[in-house]
Phi, psi and omega in degrees: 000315159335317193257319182296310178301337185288306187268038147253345146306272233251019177033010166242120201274347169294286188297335162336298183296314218276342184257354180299300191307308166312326188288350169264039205220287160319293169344265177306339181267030205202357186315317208296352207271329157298121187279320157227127179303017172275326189290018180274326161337266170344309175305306192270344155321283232295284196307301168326322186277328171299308173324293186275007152269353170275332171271006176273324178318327187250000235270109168256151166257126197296153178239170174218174170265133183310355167281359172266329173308274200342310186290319201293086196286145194302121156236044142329155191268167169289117161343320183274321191295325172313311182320286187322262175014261181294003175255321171265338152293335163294337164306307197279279176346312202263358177267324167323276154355329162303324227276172184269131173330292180329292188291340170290324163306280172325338176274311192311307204273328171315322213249321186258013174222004160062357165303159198279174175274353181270334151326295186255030168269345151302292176302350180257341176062040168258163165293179184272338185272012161243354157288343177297312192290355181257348172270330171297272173006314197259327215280333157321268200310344217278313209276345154311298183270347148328311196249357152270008174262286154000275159345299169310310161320276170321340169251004185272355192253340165347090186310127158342161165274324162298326187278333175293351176257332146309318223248340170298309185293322194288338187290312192303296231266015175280168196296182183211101198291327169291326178308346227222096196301290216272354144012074242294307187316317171299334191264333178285315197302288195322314203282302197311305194312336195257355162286349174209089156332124199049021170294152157251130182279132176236136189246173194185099228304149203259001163244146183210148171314133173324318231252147178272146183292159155345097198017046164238117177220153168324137151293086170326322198267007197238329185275155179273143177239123181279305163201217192277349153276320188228165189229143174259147209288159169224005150225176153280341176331348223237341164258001176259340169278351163315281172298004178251022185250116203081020197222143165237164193305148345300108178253140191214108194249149177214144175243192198176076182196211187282186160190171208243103168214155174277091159214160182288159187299139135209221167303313223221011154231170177208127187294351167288078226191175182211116165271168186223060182305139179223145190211142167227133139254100175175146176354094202073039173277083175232168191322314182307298170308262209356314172297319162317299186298311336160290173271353179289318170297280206306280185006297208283348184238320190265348198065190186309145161203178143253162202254164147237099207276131158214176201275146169240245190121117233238169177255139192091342208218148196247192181018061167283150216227146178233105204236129175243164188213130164275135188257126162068227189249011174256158146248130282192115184252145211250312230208149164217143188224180159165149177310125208268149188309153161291325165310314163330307190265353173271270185333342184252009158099018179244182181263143146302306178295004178254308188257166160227187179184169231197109162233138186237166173238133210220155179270066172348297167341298196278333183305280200326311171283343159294316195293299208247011180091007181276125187238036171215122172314313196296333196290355175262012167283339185243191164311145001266026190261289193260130181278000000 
């Protein structure tokens, strides 16, 4: 808290710190004068705003001798990226900074030191209902000028069409793990198929028209855009609710393949990934079966485990279920299900009164990585899986 009020005075967080370390130096050496400890917030704010009038008064720029850089190994960013960086955090910096003293303490110690308003209404020695107001105040002014730098920014930034196009191509051109019989992703694939015997497996281009399929649509904020018509999909959900469409009962589907989203890479994402849809139509297709069905796949790949439901929401599907299994001492979410909607089973050409149905989606990734001891996603991309 030292430091964040220090730097809503000095706008610079090195001396923020430099000025913190003294008030707390002062501070103890000054313990004894305090008489009731309750009275400390307060107490010690004070010697902080004294600490930073001094460092503004001395305020030097630290040298150092230019033979010391020679030793001094590079860990720097890509020039540009640095650039980006530091052009939007002096933006973020310079609208706080705008803000009226009273409320730039309270947005500082709030927002960049994460204290509760009853902290810093102690530490500031206001009530707590004038850090709300004061905090409403600034967040009013922040939020005019935020979202048009923002706005601005995003369109100043708006990638080529040539870089979009680099970056489609290397996704699509990445290995392609169903193809590759022993493979895990091939093997998790393999188990649900032979657990559901007359299913028909379908497949479907991994580029699809922008538009929604039967109570299904692209995630907008995640797709990739092949151009000004299509996207590359981003679940499968889009070929098996596609493909039930004009088939009459019983229908019984399962797709299986990549799908695509703009996000960053780590252990446990990839922009690159594979789902496993499954769609039943037919006389007593309900939420129970569905639960059946549901666990007979992962089973069918983990052996026993146990499940877990909690309420989800899914687009197409009514009573949605967000289904997790447990590892170990975590629970792990696997799945996604639901009752397909009545609107859903009309538009794809069935009677609701006569059939229901049912679809889940299962995260291959994770099966694979549960299944085989894999605790980094990317590792299923390299040696011994992928060459």
């Amino acid at each position: 808290m030292a430091c964040g009020y220090a730097y809503s005075i000095l706008a610079d967080f090195h001396l923020a710190e430099d000025a913190a370390q003294e008030a707390f130096i002062v501070a103890f050496e000054r313990l004894g004068q305090l008489e009731r400890p309750e009275a400390f917030p307060g107490w010690f704010r004070r010697i902080v705003w004294s600490s930073c009038g001094r460092m503004v008064r001395q305020k030097t720029v630290p040298t150092v001798a230019l033979e010391t850089a020679v030793s001094l190994p590079s860990e720097a960013n890509e020039p540009l990226m640095d650039l980006e960086q530091d052009e939007m955090r002096n933006e973020v910096l310079k609208a706080v900074h705008g803000l009226p003293a009273a409320e730039r303490e309270v947005t500082t110690l709030f927002y960049i030191n994460g204290y509760s308003q009853a902290d810093i209404a102690d530490f500031l020695e206001v009530p707590i209902g004038t850090v709300k107001n004061r905090l409403n105040a600034s967040r009013g002014r922040l939020k005019e000028r935020m979202l048009n730098m923002v706005k601005q920014t995003l369109h100043d930034s708006t990638p080529k069409p040539e870089f979009r196009d680099r970056i489609i191509e290397e996704l699509v051109n990445r290995p392609r793990p169903m193809e590759l019989p022993e493979h895990p992703i091939r093997r998790v694939c393999d188990a649900v198929r032979a657990a559901f015997v007359g299913y028909e497996w379908i497949g479907a281009d991994e580029e699809i028209v922008d538009a929604a399929s039967p109570g299904v649509g692209q995630d907008q904020y995640h797709s990739f855009r092949v151009d000004e018509y299509k996207v590359l999909r981003t679940e499968t959900t889009t070929a098996t609710f596609r493909g039930m469409v004009g088939r009459k009962p019983p229908v019984h589907l399962i797709a299986a393949g990549r799908v695509f989203r703009n996000d960053p890479e780590d252990a446990s994402h990839l922009k690159v990934f594979h789902q496993l849809d499954l769609v039943c139509i037919e006389s007593g297709a309900n939420a129970e079966a569905m639960k059946v069905a549901l666990q007979k796949a992962i089973e069918a790949v983990l052996g026993q485990t146990a499940f877990r439901y909690e309420p989800g929401e899914y687009s197409g599907v009514e009573s949605c279920l967000d289904v997790s299994i447990r590892a170990g001492e975590r629970w792990i979410e696997i799945a996604g299900c639901g009752v397909l909607a009545t609107e859903t089973l009309r538009l794809a050409g069935f009677s609701p009164q006569e059939v229901g149905g049912y679809a889940f989606g299962l995260g291959v990734e994770r099966l694979a990585m549960l299944r085989f001891g894999i605790v980094d996603i990317r590792q299923l991309w390299q040696p011994p899986y992928v060459k």
